[in-house]
NURODO-728201 format. One record per residue (C-alpha): residue in three letters; x, y, z. Coordinates in steps of 0.2 Angstrom, whole numbers, plus 2048, in hexadecimal, padded with zeros to 3 digits. Example, Ala and Ser with C-alpha at 12.3 -4.5 7.8 and 13.67 -1.06 7.14 Angstrom:
BEGIN
ala83E7EA827ser8447FB824
# end
This chain:
BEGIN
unk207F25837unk1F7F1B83Dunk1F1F27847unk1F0F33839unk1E9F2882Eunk1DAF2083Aunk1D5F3483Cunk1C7F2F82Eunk1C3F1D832unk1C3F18843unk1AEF1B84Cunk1AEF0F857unk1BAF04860unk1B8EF386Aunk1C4EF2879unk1CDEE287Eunk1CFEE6890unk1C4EE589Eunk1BCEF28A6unk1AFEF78B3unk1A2EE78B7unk192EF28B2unk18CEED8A2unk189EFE89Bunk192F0F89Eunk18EF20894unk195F30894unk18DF3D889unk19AF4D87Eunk18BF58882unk195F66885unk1A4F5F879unk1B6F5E881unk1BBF6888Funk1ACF7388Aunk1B1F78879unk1A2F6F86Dunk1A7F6985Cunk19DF6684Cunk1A4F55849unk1AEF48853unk1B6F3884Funk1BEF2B85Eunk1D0F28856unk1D8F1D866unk1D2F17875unk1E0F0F884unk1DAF06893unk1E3F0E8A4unk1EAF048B1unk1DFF0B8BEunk1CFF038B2unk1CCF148A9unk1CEF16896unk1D4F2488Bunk1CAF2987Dunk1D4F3586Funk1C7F3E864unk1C9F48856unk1BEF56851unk1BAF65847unk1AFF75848unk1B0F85842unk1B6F96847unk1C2FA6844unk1D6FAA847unk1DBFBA84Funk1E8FBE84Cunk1F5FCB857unk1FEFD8850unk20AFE585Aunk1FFFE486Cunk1EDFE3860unk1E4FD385Cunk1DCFD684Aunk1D2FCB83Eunk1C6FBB842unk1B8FC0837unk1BDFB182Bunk1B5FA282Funk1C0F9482Funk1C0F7F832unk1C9F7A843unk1D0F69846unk1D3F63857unk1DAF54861unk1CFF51872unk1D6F4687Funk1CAF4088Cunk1CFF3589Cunk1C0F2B8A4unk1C1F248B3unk1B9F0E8B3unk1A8F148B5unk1AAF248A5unk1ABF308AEunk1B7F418ABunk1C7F418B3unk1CFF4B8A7unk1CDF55894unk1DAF5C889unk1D6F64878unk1E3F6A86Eunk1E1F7385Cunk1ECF6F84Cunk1F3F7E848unk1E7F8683Aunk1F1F89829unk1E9F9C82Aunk1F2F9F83Aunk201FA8832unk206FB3843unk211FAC853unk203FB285Eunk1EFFAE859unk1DFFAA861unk1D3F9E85Bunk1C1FA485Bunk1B1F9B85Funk1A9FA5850unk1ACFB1845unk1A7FBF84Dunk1B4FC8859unk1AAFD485Funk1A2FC7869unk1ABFB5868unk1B4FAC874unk1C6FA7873unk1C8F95874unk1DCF92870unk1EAF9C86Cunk1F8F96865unk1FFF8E875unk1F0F81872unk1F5F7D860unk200F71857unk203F69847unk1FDF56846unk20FF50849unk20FF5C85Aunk200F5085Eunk20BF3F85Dunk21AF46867unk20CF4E874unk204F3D874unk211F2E870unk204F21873unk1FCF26865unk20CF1F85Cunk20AF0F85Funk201EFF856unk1EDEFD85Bunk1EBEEC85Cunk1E1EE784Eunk1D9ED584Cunk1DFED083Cunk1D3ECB82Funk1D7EB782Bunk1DAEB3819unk1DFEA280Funk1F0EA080Aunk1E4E987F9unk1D5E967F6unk1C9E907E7unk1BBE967DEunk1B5E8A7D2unk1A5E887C6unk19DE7E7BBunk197E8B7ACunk185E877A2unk17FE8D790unk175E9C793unk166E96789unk165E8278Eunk16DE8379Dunk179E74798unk18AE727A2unk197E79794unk1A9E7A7A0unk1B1E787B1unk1B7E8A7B3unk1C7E877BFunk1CAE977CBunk1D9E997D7unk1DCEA57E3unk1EDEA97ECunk1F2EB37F7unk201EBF7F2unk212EC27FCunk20BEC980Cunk20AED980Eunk213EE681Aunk206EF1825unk207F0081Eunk205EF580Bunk1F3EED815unk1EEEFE81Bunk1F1F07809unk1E9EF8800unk1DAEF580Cunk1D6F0780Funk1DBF107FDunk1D6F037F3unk1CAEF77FFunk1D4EEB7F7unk1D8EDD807unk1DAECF7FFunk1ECED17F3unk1E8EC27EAunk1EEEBA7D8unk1E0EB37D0unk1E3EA57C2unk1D6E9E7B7unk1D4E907AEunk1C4E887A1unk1C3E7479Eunk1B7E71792unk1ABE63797unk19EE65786unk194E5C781unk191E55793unk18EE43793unk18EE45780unk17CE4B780unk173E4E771unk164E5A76Dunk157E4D774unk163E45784unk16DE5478Dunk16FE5B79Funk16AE6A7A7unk16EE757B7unk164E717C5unk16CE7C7D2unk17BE887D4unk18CE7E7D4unk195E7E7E3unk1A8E807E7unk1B3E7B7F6unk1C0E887F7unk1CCE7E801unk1CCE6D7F5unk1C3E777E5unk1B7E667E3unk1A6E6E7D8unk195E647DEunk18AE687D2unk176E647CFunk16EE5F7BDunk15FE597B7unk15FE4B7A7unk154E5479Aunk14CE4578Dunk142E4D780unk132E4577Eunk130E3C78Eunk12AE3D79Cunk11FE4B798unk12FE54794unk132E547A5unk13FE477A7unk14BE557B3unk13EE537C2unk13FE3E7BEunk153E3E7BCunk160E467C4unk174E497C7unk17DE4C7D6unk18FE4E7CEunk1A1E527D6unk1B1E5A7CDunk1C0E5C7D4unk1CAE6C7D3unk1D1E687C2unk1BFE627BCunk1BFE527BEunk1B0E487C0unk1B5E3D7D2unk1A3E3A7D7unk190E367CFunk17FE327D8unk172E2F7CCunk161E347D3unk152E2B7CCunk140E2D7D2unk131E267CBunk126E357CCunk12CE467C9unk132E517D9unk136E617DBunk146E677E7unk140E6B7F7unk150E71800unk160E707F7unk16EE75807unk181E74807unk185E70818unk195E7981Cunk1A0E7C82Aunk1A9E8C82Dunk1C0E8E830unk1C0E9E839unk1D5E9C839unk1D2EA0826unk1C1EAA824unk1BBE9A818unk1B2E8C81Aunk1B1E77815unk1A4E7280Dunk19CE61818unk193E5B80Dunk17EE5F801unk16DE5A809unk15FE587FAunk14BE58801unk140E547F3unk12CE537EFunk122E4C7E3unk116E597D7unk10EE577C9unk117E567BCunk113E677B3unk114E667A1unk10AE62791unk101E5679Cunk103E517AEunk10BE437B2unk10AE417C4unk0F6E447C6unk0F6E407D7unk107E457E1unk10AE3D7F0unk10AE4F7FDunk112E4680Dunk121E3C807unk131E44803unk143E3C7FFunk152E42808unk160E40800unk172E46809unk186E46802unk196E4780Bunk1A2E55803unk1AAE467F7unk199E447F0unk197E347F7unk183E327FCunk184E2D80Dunk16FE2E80Eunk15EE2A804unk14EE2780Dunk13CE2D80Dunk134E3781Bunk122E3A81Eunk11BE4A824unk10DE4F82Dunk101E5A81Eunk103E6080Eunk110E6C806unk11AE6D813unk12AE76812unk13BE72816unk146E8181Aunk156E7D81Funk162E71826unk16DE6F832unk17BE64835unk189E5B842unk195E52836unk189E4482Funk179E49838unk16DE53831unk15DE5B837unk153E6582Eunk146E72832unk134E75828unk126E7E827unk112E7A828unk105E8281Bunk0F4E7F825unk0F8E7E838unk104E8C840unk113E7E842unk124E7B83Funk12BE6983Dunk13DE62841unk144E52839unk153E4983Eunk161E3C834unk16EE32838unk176E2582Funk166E27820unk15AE23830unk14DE2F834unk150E2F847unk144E3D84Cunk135E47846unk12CE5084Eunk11FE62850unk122E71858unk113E7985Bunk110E8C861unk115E89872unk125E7F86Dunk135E87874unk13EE85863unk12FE8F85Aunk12FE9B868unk13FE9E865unk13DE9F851unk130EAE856unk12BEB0844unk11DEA783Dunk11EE97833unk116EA1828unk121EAD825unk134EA2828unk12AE99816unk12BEA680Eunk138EB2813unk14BEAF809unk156EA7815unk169EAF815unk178EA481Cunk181EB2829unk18CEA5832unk18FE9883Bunk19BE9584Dunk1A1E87850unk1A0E86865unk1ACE7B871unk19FE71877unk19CE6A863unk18CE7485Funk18BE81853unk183E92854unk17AE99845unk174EA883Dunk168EAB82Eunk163EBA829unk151EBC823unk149EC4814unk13BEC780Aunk139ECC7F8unk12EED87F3unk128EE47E4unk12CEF67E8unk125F057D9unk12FF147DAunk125F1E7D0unk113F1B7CAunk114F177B7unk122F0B7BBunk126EF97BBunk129EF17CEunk139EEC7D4unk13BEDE7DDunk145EE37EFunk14CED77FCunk144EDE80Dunk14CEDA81Bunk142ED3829unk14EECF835unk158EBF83Eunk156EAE843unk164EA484Eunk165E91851unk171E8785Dunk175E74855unk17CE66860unk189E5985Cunk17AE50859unk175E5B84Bunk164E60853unk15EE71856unk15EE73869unk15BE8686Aunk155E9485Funk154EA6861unk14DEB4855unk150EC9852unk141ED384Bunk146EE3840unk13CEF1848unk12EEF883Funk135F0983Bunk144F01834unk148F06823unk145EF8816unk14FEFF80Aunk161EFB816unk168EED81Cunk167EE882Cunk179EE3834unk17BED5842unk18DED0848unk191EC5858unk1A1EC485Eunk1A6EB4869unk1ADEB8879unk1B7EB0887unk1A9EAB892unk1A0E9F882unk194EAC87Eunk192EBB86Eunk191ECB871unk186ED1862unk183EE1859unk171EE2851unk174EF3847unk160EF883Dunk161F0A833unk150F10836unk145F1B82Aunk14AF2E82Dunk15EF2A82Bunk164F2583Eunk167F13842unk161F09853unk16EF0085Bunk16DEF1868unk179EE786Funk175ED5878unk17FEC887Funk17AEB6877unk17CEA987Funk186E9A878unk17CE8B880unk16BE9687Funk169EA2874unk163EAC881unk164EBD87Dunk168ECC889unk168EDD885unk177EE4889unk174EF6884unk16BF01874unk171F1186Aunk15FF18864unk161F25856unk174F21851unk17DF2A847unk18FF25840unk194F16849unk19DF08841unk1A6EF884Bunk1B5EED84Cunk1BBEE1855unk1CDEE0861unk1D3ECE866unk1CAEC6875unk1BDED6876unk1B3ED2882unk1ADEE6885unk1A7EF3876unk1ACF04877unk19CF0E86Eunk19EF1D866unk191F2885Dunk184F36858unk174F3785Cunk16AF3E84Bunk15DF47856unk169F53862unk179F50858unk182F4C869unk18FF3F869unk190F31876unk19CF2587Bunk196F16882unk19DF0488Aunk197EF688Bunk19DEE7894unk199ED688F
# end
């Protein structure tokens, strides 16, 4: 049965009906269920009433002692023993008790027709809290409570029917492209529910897929020799709806160009999912350049949990030439090349930009279909700087200073946002043609564990930085979520949002802090803003975990505090 099953796995639970208009109602198991307290509670259902109320069905243990009865005497219950129990709690629409049950599963040491269960194991003194008209077994529970028969309604996770994974694979010494690795995923007869919940929960195995793999061989490439030959430039990219590889190498000619030909000469290649070569742009510059920003611009299919490659953006700089000898002495510092492809490989833009100083940094891109804007950094002034295409055209450019609403809204220094490791979260695509989109944010750093040894390098997370994109594909709003300072840099961070009815995310920002609890914070973002509201916190958390129900527009909360060990249900309404 489920209900057995969900004993051990269900925490929290988001509720898909409405309930009272408040945005926040607690209740606290201070005194545990119908004052009987428990060392350890877990919310197994929940069921919204007609009259706006909700049902909450907990399952808990403590400890404690049988007494057993014999003739007229009650003898024993010095043993101390594990109790399990089912509450049931009824609240009313603004949580508070209408009604508690408990009842006990019969404890295998209870042998006798007639037994008390003890708080403690101590008779002299204990109290009785059950006998053995309070126990049953854990089928008893189901026939006491048929709801807890039926199906919870469970938002299924999306998967593709097929999907691919292709590569291109390099020599591990020279980096020279060597085969088209062919990778195909597809998914296997589908599964019944029980089949989902023994593969997703015994073996954390969701997928079910076949996996076929091919190798083409595609050396020598361009029948390169030892002094003429290609090498990586970036990490291949695959499609996994069409399998089409875009891949980036360098031309390497030994003896020219200061043996620096790959910042001179350039590929953008495309292969389709058998390996075949359908697109080239050759990429020629007369001074060398290094890669600024290389960004796929993607697009997410939520009715499949993938996504469709749109197309690659390329922002490049001149340098100088490192090598035996320089040969670019004096590198121009203020024009870069943009340089954009459609998904086919097709480069639908190749212009020059100027910016306004040196070294500055391009971050990221964003994108609407053919539009592009990207988003950079300043090295000597506190700035950030947007720049906008269409059609190949620059069509804006412009500085956001301090006081800007779109730095405001970045929070973090530009300082920082250069040199902090940008994580893609995901990106919603919103009725209104805009996207909203989340990176995560962190910074590497060298961590000793003990003196005498070597550093470590460790990814520290600092935190969250949202952006709304318009049709246009220019950033109209951004928004930002600091890590707080007693967060614990060796734990991830987690950060969900969940779209609701009324255009806007309800968003879980979950930090584990240093000492072991976790600090929890619920907002409501808005769609066409970003403007955040906090909707309610959970300071010292213990053993929380989500999920969401179809059209959840409310979350049900349920968890320990890791200072008084007191668990608390709490719902928020969005």
């Amino acid at each position: 049965m489920k209900f057995i099953s969900s004993f051990l796995f269900a925490l929290l639970a988001i509720t898909s009906m409405t309930f009272a208009q408040s945005s926040v109602s607690e209740y606290s198991f201070a005194n545990g269920v119908k004052g009987i307290t428990f060392d350890s509670m877990e919310l197994v259902r929940y069921f919204a009433q007609p009259d706006g109320g909700i049902r909450v069905f907990l399952f808990m243990k403590r400890t404690g002692a049988i007494q057993k009865k014999n003739g007229s005497l009650m003898s024993g219950g010095k043993d101390q023993i594990w109790l399990e129990a089912l509450g049931v709690v009824d609240f009313s629409k603004d949580m508070k008790v209408v009604k508690e049950e408990v009842t006990f599963v019969k404890p295998k040491e209870a042998v006798s027709k007639e037994y008390n269960i003890l708080a403690e194991n101590d008779p002299a003194r204990a109290a009785t809290i059950a006998t053995q008209d309070d126990c049953t077994d854990k089928w008893g529970l189901l026939e006491k409570y048929p709801e807890l028969k039926t199906e919870e309604e469970v938002k299924e996770v999306a998967r593709p029917k097929m999907y691919y994974d292709n590569s291109i694979s390099y020599s591990m010494l020279g980096l020279k492209p060597k085969a088209f690795d062919k990778v195909t995923y597809t998914l296997k007869t589908e599964a019944s529910q029980a089949e989902k919940d023994f593969l997703t929960k015994a073996l954390s195995t969701p997928g079910n897929y076949d996996k076929v793999t091919q190798s083409v061989n595609i050396d020598p490439y361009r029948n390169s020799s030892t002094k003429d030959y290609w090498i990586q430039m970036s990490d291949p990219v695959c499609n996994p709806k069409t399998g089409s590889v875009l891949a980036h190498h360098g031309h390497v000619l030994v003896g020219q160009m200061g043996n620096r030909s790959n910042e001179f000469e350039q590929e953008l290649v495309v292969f389709d999912k058998e390996g075949k070569e359908t697109a080239r742009t050759e990429i020629k510059m007369e001074k060398p350049h290094d890669l600024n920003l290389r960004q796929v611009l993607i697009t997410e299919t939520p009715e499949d949990n993938t996504f469709n490659i749109d197309g690659i953006v390329h922002v490049y700089r001149q340098n100088y030439g490192f090598g035996y000898k320089k040969t670019n002495p004096e590198p121009d510092k203020k024009t870069y090349k943009f340089y954009q492809w459609n998904a086919a490989g097709e480069l639908v833009a190749e212009t020059n930009f100027d910016v306004a100083e040196e070294y500055v940094k391009v971050i990221r891109a964003f994108h609407s279909g053919d539009k592009v804007s990207l988003l950079a950094t300043a090295t000597k002034t506190p700035a950030f700087y947007t720049f906008c295409f269409d059609g190949g055209k620059l069509t804006c450019s412009e500085t956001l200073d301090a006081g800007h609403p779109l730095a405001k809204g970045l929070g973090f220094a530009p300082s920082d946002l250069r040199n902090f490791d940008w994580k893609y979260n995901y990106s919603y695509n919103q009725k209104d043609g805009s996207k909203y989109v989340i990176y995560e944010l962190t910074h590497e750093v060298s961590v000793t564990s003990q003196p005498g040894t070597t550093p470590q390098k460790t990814l520290t997370p600092k935190g969250y930085v949202l952006f709304r994109v318009d049709q246009t594909g220019k950033i109209t709003h951004t928004q930002h979520v600091m890590r707080p300072e007693n967060a614990d840099a060796g734990y991830k961070s987690r950060f969900n949002s969940f779209p609701t009815e009324n255009g806007n995310y309800l968003t879980i920002v979950k930090d584990p802090l240093i000492g072991g609890a976790s600090s929890i914070n619920v907002y409501r973002i808005s769609g066409a803003t970003l403007e955040m509201t906090k909707l309610a916190e959970i300071s010292n958390a213990q053993e929380l975990d989500s999920k969401q129900l179809p059209k959840a527009n409310n979350m049900l909360f349920f968890s320990r505090n890791a200072k008084d060990q007191r668990y608390n249900l709490m719902l928020v309404n969005n």
